[in-house]
KEVO-113524 format. One record per residue (C-alpha): residue in three letters; x, z, y. Coordinates in steps of 0.5 Angstrom, whole numbers. Layout:
<sites>
[site "ALA"; [X; Z; Y]]
...
</sites>
This chain:
<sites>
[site "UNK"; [-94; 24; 10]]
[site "UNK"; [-89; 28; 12]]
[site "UNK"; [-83; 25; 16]]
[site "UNK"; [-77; 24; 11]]
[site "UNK"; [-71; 28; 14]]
[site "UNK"; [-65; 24; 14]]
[site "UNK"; [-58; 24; 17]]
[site "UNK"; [-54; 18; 19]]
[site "UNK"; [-47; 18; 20]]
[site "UNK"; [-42; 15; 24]]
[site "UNK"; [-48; 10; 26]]
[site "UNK"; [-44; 8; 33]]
[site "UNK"; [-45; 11; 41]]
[site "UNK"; [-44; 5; 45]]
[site "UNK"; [-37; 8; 47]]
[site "UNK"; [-33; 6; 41]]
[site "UNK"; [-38; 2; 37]]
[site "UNK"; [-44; 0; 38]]
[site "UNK"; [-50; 5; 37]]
[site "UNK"; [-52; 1; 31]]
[site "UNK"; [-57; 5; 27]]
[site "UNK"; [-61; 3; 20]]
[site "UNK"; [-65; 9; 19]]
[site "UNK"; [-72; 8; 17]]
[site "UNK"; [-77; 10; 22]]
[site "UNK"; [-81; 14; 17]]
[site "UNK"; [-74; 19; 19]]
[site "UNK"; [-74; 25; 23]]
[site "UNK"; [-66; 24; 25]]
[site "UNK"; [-60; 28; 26]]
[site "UNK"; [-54; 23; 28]]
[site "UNK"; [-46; 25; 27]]
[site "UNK"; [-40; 22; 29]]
[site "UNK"; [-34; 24; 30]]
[site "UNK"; [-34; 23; 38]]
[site "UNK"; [-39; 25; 43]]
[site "UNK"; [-46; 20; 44]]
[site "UNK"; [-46; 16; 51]]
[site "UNK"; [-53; 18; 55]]
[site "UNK"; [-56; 12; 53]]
[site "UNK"; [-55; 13; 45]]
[site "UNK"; [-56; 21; 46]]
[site "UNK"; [-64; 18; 48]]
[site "UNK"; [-66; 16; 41]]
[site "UNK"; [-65; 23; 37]]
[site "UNK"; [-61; 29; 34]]
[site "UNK"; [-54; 29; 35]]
[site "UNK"; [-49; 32; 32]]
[site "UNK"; [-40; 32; 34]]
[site "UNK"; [-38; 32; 27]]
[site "UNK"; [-33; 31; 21]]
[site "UNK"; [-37; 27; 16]]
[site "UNK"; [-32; 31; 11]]
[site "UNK"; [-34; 38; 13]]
[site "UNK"; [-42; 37; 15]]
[site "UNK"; [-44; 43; 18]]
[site "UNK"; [-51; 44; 16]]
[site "UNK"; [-54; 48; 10]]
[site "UNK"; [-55; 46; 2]]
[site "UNK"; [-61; 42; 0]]
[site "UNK"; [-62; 40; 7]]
[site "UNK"; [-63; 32; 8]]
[site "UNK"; [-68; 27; 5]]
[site "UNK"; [-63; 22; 6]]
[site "UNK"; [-57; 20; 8]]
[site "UNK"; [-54; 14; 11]]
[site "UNK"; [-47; 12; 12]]
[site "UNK"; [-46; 5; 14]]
[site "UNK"; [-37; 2; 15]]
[site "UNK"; [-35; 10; 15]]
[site "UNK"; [-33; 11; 8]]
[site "UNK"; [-27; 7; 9]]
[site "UNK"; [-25; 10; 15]]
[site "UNK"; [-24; 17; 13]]
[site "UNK"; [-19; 22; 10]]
[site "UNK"; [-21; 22; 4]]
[site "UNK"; [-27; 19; 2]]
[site "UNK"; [-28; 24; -4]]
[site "UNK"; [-30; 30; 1]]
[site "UNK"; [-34; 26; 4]]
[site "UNK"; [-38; 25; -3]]
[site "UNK"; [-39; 32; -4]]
[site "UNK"; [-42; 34; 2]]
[site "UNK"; [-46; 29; 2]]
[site "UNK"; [-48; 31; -5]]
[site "UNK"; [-49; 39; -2]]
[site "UNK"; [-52; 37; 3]]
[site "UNK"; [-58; 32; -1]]
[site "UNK"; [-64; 36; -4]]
[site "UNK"; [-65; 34; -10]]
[site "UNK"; [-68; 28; -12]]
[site "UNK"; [-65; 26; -5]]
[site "UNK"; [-62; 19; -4]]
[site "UNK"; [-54; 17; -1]]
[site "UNK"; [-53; 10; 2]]
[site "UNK"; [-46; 7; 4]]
[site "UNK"; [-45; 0; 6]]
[site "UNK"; [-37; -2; 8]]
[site "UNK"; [-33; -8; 6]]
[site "UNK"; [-31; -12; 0]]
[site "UNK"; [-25; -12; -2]]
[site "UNK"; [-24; -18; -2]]
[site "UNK"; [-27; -18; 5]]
[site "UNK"; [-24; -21; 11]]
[site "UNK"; [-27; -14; 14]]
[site "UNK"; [-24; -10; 9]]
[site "UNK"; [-17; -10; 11]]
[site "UNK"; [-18; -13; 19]]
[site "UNK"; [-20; -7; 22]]
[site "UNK"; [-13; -2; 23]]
[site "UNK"; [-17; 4; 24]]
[site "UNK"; [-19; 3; 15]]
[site "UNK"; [-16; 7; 11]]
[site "UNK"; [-18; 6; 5]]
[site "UNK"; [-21; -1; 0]]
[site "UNK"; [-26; -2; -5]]
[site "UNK"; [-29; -5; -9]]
[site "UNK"; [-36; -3; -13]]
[site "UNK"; [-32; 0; -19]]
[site "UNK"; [-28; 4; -15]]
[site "UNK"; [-34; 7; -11]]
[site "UNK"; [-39; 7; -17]]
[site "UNK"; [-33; 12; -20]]
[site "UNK"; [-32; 16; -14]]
[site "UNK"; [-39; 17; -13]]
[site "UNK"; [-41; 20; -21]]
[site "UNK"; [-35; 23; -20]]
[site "UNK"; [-38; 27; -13]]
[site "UNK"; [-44; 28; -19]]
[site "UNK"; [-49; 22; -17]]
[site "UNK"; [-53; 17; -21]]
[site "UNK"; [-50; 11; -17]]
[site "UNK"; [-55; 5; -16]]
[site "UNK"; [-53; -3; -16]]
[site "UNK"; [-58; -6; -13]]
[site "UNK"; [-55; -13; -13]]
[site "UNK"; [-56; -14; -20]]
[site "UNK"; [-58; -19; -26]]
[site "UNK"; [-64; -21; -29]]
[site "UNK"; [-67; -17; -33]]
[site "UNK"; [-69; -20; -38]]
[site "UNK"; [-62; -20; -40]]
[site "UNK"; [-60; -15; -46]]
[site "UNK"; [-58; -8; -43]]
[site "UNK"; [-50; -9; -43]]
[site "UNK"; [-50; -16; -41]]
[site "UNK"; [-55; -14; -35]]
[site "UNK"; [-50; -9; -33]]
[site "UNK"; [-44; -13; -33]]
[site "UNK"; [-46; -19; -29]]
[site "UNK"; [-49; -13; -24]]
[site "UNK"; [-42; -11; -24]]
[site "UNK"; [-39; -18; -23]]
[site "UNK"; [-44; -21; -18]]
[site "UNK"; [-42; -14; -14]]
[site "UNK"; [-34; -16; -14]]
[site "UNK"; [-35; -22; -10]]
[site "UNK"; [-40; -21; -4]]
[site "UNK"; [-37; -19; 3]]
[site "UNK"; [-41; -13; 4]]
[site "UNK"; [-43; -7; -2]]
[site "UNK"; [-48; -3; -1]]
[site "UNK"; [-49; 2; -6]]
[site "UNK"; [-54; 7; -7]]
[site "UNK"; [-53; 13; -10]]
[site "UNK"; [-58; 20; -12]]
[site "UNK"; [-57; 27; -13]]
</sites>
């Protein structure tokens, strides 16, 4: 089986935070963030001093793209989305963690610029062209309808979102 390319954003350099990574070991992967890697973090792959709105790397490119508390902290969450998406290939997945709302987390940190919650995020990621994915969701022997309204509903109160999203 051929190793998945994947991209992880923002996951940390031992300076400013820790190098922290959630890629799965079936990944051949390129790190990006937006400081320079200490020599300990440079040792574990592929590094990358960039912009996560303006990812310098062709279309179609990554399997996967991993994104864990950097959405908030960015200018505008909205280019980061698309060039997520451009940078995807087909049928490629996009995961982002970052705090609730309703997350002490969510406005402790001064460096965040941005709140969410899951309807925010699930529209700023249809509207970057992805099919979003809840995976806190309710049981499935419920009605369509009902299921999806208590999916969003158990997605309002927990501290951390992670969504998932597909190009």
């Amino acid at each position: 089986m051929d190793m998945m390319k994947c991209l992880e954003i923002g996951v940390g350099t031992d300076r400013s935070y820790k190098f922290a990574p959630k890629t799965p070991i079936n990944c051949t992967t390129v790190f990006v963030d937006i400081e320079a890697p200490s020599r300990n973090a440079r040792k574990h792959g592929m590094w990358v001093v960039a912009d996560a709105e303006n990812l310098p790397f062709p279309p179609e490119f990554f399997d996967r793209i991993y994104a864990s508390h950097v959405i908030e902290h960015l200018k505008d969450p909205e280019s980061f989305l698309r060039e997520a998406y451009r940078v995807l290939k087909k049928g490629g997945f996009l995961e982002v963690w970052t705090p609730n709302f309703l997350s002490i987390n969510a406005r402790k940190d001064p460096t965040h610029r941005h709140v969410f919650n899951v309807l925010k995020l699930v529209r700023l990621g249809r509207k970057a062209g992805f099919k979003v994915y809840l995976p806190n969701r309710a049981g499935s022997r419920l009605p369509k309808p009902l299921q999806r309204t208590l999916s969003i509903a158990i997605n309002l109160f927990l501290d951390e979102l992670h969504i998932t999203m597909e190009k």
